[in-house]
C-alpha positions, 0 to 999 in steps of 0.5 A: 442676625442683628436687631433693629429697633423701630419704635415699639418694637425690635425686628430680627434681620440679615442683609444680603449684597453690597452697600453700592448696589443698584437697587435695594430690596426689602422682603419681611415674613415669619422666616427665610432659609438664607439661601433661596429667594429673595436672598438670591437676588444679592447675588450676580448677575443681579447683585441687589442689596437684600435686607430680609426682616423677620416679622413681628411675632415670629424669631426673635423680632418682638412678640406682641401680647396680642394681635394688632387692632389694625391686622397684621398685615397691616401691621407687618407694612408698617413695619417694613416702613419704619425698617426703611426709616431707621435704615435712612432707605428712601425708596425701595423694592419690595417682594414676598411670597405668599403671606410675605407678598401680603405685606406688600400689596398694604405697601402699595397701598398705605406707603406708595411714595416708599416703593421703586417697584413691588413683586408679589411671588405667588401673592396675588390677593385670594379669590373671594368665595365668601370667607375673607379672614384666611384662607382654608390652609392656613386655617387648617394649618393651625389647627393641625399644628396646636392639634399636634397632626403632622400628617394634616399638616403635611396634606396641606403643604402637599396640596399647596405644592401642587400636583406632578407629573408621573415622570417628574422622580426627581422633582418628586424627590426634590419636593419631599425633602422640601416638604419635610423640613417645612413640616419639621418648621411647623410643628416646632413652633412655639404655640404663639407663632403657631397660632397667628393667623395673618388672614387674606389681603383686603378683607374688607373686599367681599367679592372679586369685583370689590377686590378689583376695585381695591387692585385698581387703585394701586399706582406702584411698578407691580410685577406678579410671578405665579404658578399654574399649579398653585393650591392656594393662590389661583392663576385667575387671582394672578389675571385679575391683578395684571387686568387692574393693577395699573403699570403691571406685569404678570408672568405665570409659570405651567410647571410650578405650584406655590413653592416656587420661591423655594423650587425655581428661585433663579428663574424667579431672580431673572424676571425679576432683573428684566422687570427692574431693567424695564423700569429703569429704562435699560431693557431692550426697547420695543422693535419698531415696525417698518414704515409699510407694516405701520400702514397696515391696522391703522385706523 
């Protein structure tokens, strides 16, 4: 994986896909297994133009002495933009999941202009129940790592995961192995990378109805993919999204919990095409209705 070199900082990527795809797509987070989503989406039918950034703290992409003044979402948008800079990419799609989704919700909000479409994977911003730094896992997840308890870390990945049916064995087996090299990732950080804590999406919304207010002013292509078994990002934060976010679109799967980018990446690949077509204008247009069941409703 090269470096790229942004203003103040050096930023650890890979890329994915030809050079003379239809869409490029952007994704930044502390890491990417290379092999899931979003890197999938390089491949056919969607054959996009993937670049993957590890985001500033984490890898080998800069580590600051301190966190950010501005937070590091915040932080960690910005960068995606000065990625696109030195890359001569004007416009692009940005996704992520969960903290990587994060990052482009402050896209849509500080760079619109930059963004074709954006598509938040199990990354609608966090309801609000009176704590807005971060969420009750990640604060949880760091103490445990620092604290040197696999076992509440494993607990918290588990209940992100979300729960299975008794009868679901292989998924079951599926989901240890998964959730095995996510322990073996966490407790092998270094104690920097450990420790950042990149809180929740708007922090300064302090109840649901200022959240929304914040959702409504978003003017980007949205679509939000979550799951209904989610443990740390409700399916109510996925509605309040698609009901405020203007030209959005929100696609909410039973069987599925936050390692959806991971568990089900083609099916997450597929939406992602339709929605893309759909804005390109290239999607199956809407059936119209016969000129006599026109007629019937009309006020």
């Amino acid at each position: 994986m090269p470096l790229q070199k942004i203003d103040d900082a050096d930023l650890w990527y890979d890329e994915y896909g030809p050079d003379d795809a239809p869409e490029t797509v952007l994704s930044c987070a502390m890491g990417f297994s290379g092999t899931g989503y979003p890197e999938i989406l390089a491949e056919p039918p969607t054959g996009y133009k993937v670049h993957t950034i590890v985001a500033r703290g984490f890898g080998r992409s800069t580590h600051p002495q301190a966190p950010p003044p501005e937070g590091w979402l915040t932080r960690w948008a910005d960068d995606v933009v000065a990625f696109a800079d030195a890359k001569g990419i004007d416009r692009f799609v940005y996704t992520g999941a969960s903290h990587s989704a994060g990052i482009g919700w402050y896209i849509a909000v500080r760079h619109p202009d930059r963004l074709k479409a954006f598509v938040s994977v199990v990354g609608t911003p966090h309801d609000r129940f009176g704590v807005t730094d971060s969420s009750e896992g990640r604060r949880e997840v760091i103490r445990a790592r620092l604290a040197g308890d696999t076992t509440a870390v494993r607990a918290q990945l588990e209940k992100l995961g979300g729960w299975l049916h008794e009868d679901e064995t292989d998924r079951r087996r599926e989901r240890d192995k998964l959730i095995d090299a996510a322990v073996a990732t966490t407790m092998t950080r270094d104690e920097d990378e450990s420790r950042i804590n990149q809180g929740m999406p708007f922090p300064e919304a302090k109840t649901n109805d200022e959240l929304a207010a914040v959702l409504r002013t978003i003017r980007v292509p949205t679509l939000m993919l979550a799951g209904m078994r989610d443990g740390i990002v409700s399916p109510e934060s996925a509605l309040r999204g698609v009901v405020n976010v203007r030209d959005s679109k929100a696609v909410l799967f039973e069987s599925e919990g936050h390692f959806m980018a991971q568990e089900i990446p083609e099916r997450l690949a597929r939406e992602v095409r339709l929605f893309l077509d759909e804005i390109n204008g290239m999607a199956e247009p809407r059936p119209r209705l016969s000129r006599e069941n026109e007629k019937v409703g009309t006020i």
